[in-house]
C-alpha positions as CSV (number, residue, x, y, z in Angstrom):
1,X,84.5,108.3,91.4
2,X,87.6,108.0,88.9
3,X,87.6,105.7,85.7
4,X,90.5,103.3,85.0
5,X,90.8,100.8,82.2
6,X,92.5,97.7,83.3
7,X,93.8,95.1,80.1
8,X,93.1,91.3,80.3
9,X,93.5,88.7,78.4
10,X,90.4,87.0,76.5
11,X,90.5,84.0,78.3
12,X,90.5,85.4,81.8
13,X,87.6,87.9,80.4
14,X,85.3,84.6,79.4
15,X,86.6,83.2,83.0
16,X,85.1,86.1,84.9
17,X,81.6,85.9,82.6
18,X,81.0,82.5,84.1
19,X,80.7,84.7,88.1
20,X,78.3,87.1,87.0
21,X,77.4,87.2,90.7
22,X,81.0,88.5,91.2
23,X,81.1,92.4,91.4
24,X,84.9,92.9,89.2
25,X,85.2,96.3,90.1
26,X,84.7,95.6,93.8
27,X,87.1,93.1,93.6
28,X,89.4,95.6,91.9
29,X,88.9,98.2,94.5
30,X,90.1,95.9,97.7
31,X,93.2,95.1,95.4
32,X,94.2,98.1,94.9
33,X,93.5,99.5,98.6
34,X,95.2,96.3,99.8
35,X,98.4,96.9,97.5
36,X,98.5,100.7,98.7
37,X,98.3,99.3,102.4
38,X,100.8,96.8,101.9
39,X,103.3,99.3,100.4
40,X,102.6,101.5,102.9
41,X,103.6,99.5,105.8
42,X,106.6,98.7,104.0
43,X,107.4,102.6,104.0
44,X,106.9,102.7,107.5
45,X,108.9,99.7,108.0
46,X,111.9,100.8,105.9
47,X,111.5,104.6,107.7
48,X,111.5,102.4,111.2
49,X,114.7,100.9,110.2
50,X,117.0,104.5,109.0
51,X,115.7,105.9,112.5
52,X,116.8,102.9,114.2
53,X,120.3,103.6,112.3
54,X,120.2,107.0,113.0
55,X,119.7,106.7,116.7
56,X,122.5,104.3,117.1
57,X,125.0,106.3,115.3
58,X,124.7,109.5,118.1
59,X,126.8,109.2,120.9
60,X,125.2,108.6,124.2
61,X,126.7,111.9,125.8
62,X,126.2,114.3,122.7
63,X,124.5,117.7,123.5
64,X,122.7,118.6,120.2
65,X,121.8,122.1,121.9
66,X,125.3,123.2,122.0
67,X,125.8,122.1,118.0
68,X,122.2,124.3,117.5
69,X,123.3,127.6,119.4
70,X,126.7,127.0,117.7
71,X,125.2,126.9,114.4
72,X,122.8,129.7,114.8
73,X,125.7,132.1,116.2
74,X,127.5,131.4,113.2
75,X,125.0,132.5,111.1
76,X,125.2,136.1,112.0
């Protein structure tokens, strides 16, 4: 496993001495997984939304094969 400091206040440390049943770093580790999960729905989310806007910008009757061979020809 990695190491990672984390700064806190004194009170808060003498706080967390009074749950020595409490595992901190456990605790740490579902925060941190929980922040990365939440962030990456909102990735998705965001990516769900520019696809939506994509898709609803392109005609209904637009052939992107022709604009491909098109393309491809000019190349050459």
């Amino acid at each position: 496993m990695s190491l990672i400091s984390v700064r806190i206040d004194v009170k808060l440390k003498k706080m967390m001495e009074s749950y020595k049943h409490i595992n901190w770093s456990e605790v740490v580790r579902q925060a941190i997984t929980k922040k990365i999960q939440n962030e990456q729905k909102k990735n998705m989310a965001r990516a769900v939304l520019i696809n939506e806007k994509v898709r609803k910008k392109a005609p209904t009757n637009y052939d992107s094969t022709e604009f491909i061979r098109k393309f491809r020809d000019d190349r050459y």
